[in-house]
C-alpha positions, 0 to 999 in steps of 0.5 A: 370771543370776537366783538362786533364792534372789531370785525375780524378782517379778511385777506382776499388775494387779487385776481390776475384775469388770463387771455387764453386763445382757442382756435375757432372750430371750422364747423363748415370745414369739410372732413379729411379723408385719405384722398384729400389729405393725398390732394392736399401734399401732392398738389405741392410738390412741382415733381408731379405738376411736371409729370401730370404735364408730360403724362397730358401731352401722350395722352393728347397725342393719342387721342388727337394726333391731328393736333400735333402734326398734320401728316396722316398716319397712312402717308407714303414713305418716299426715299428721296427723303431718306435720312433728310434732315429737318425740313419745313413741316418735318422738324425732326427729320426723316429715317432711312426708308423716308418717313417723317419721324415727328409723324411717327412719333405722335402716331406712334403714342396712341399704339404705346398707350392703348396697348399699355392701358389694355395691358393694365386693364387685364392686369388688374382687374385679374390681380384684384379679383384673385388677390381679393378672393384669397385674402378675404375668405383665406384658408385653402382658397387662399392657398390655391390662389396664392400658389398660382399666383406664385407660379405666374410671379415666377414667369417672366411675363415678357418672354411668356408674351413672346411665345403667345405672340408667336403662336398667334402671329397671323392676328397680331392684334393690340387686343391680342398683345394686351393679353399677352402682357398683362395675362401674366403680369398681374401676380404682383397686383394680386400680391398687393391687394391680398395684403390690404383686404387681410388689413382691412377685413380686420376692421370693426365696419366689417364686423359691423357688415357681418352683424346686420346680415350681409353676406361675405361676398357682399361685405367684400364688394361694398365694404371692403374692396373700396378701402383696399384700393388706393395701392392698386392705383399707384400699382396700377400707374407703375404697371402702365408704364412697364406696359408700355415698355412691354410693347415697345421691346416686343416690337422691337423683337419683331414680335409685336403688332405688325410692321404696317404698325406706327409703334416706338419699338418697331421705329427703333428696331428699323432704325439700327441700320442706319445709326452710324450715319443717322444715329436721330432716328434712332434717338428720337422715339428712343427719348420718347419711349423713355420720357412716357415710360418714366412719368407714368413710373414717378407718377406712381411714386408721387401718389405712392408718397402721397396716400402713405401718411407715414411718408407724408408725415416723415417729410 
């Protein structure tokens, strides 16, 4: 039995104190999202800073061409001038019937880009509405939609635009050529969007839409098309450049718009006779046709990359 006057002692071990550092909580930082994670990785990559740059220039030489040369698109050809070289206000010289060829050229973006804009207009919107319908309410509407999109995916929209723009050959319009190219080309947009509204329509925000009494219809307009989007705008951006190349090689044929019109195709058709002894007439609308067509095609690889997280996070 212990006594009190020997208390029985005690052994306290000694505290070590520990700097743990936690990282502070940005409470005012705004939530990510798949856009601003895509803005956040692409912005980065000097790949798309070059490809945005070359994609402003066209985009400028359509709308304002007066900026890039002051030679109306109307003027008068004038043989003299034929297959000249480079002269003082004419950097790029003449072609064989004396026209300037830098003239041509800036004229000649606003026919490629509001053909291939009008193009991926139609394409889209019929690809989206088809693919959207087929993928969310499915069963035999999906089986119908899918087999007519399986025969348009099987007709080579280029030579089904030749035989349109061969019927229609007195009122050979840009509208007229837009819906003869993207009229057949929007099977594999449909493809696309079906794909991501059967991922989407999985979602418990859908169940949720269904539950408090939306309509399919509606649940497919507000909830999901907005979340099914984002691959149709990297479609979309590679389907403008195949656009693009789509007019080019009909009015190279000599089944495109008429040859009143300034377009990069009919420029290098006309420009096969005289390649021997003036092959720069050839080569310039030539480059230019490849360089608008390739941004618009690696412009929508980068943004492909950048809305993948599993790309993003493999680099």
């Amino acid at each position: 039995m212990p006594s009190d006057r020997f208390p029985t002692a005690h052994y306290v071990a000694p505290v070590k104190t520990t700097t743990i550092s936690v990282d502070a909580v940005r409470v005012a930082a705004k939530p990510s999202n798949l856009w601003r994670d895509a803005w956040r990785d692409i912005r980065h990559r000097p790949t798309f800073w070059v490809t945005a740059l070359l994609v402003l220039v066209v985009v400028l030489m359509a709308a304002w061409p007066s900026l890039f040369t002051p030679v109306p698109p109307n003027s008068q050809c004038f043989l003299a001038s034929s297959n000249a070289g480079p002269t003082s206000g004419h950097p790029l010289g003449f072609t064989f019937q004396g026209c300037d060829i830098w003239a041509r050229i800036v004229w000649g973006a606003r026919t490629s880009l509001v053909v291939g804009l009008l193009a991926t207009l139609i394409s889209t919107v019929l690809g989206v509405v088809m693919g959207a319908l087929a993928g969310f309410y499915g069963g035999w509407l999906d089986s119908v939609l899918s087999r007519v999109g399986d025969i348009f995916f099987a007709i080579p929209y280029i030579l089904a635009a030749i035989v349109v723009m061969s019927v229609f050959s007195q009122n050979r319009t840009p509208l007229v050529l837009a819906f003869a190219i993207g009229g057949f080309a929007w099977a594999s947009t449909a493809r696309v969007i079906r794909s991501e509204v059967l991922r989407v329509r999985q979602a418990d925000f859908v169940t949720a839409s269904r539950a408090i009494g939306l309509s399919r219809f509606r649940t497919l307009l507000v909830h999901v098309l907005p979340n099914a989007l984002a691959p149709v705008i990297v479609v979309a951006t590679i389907t403008l450049g195949a656009a693009i190349s789509a007019e080019a090689t009909l009015s190279f044929l000599g089944v495109g718009l008429g040859s009143d019109t300034m377009s990069w195709g009919l420029d290098i058709s006309q420009a096969q006779s005289s390649l021997r002894v003036a092959p720069m007439a050839l080569i310039y609308p030539s480059i230019a046709l490849t360089v608008t067509v390739l941004a618009f095609i690696i412009l929508g690889e980068l943004l492909r990359d950048a809305l993948d997280p599993k790309a993003r996070a493999r680099r």
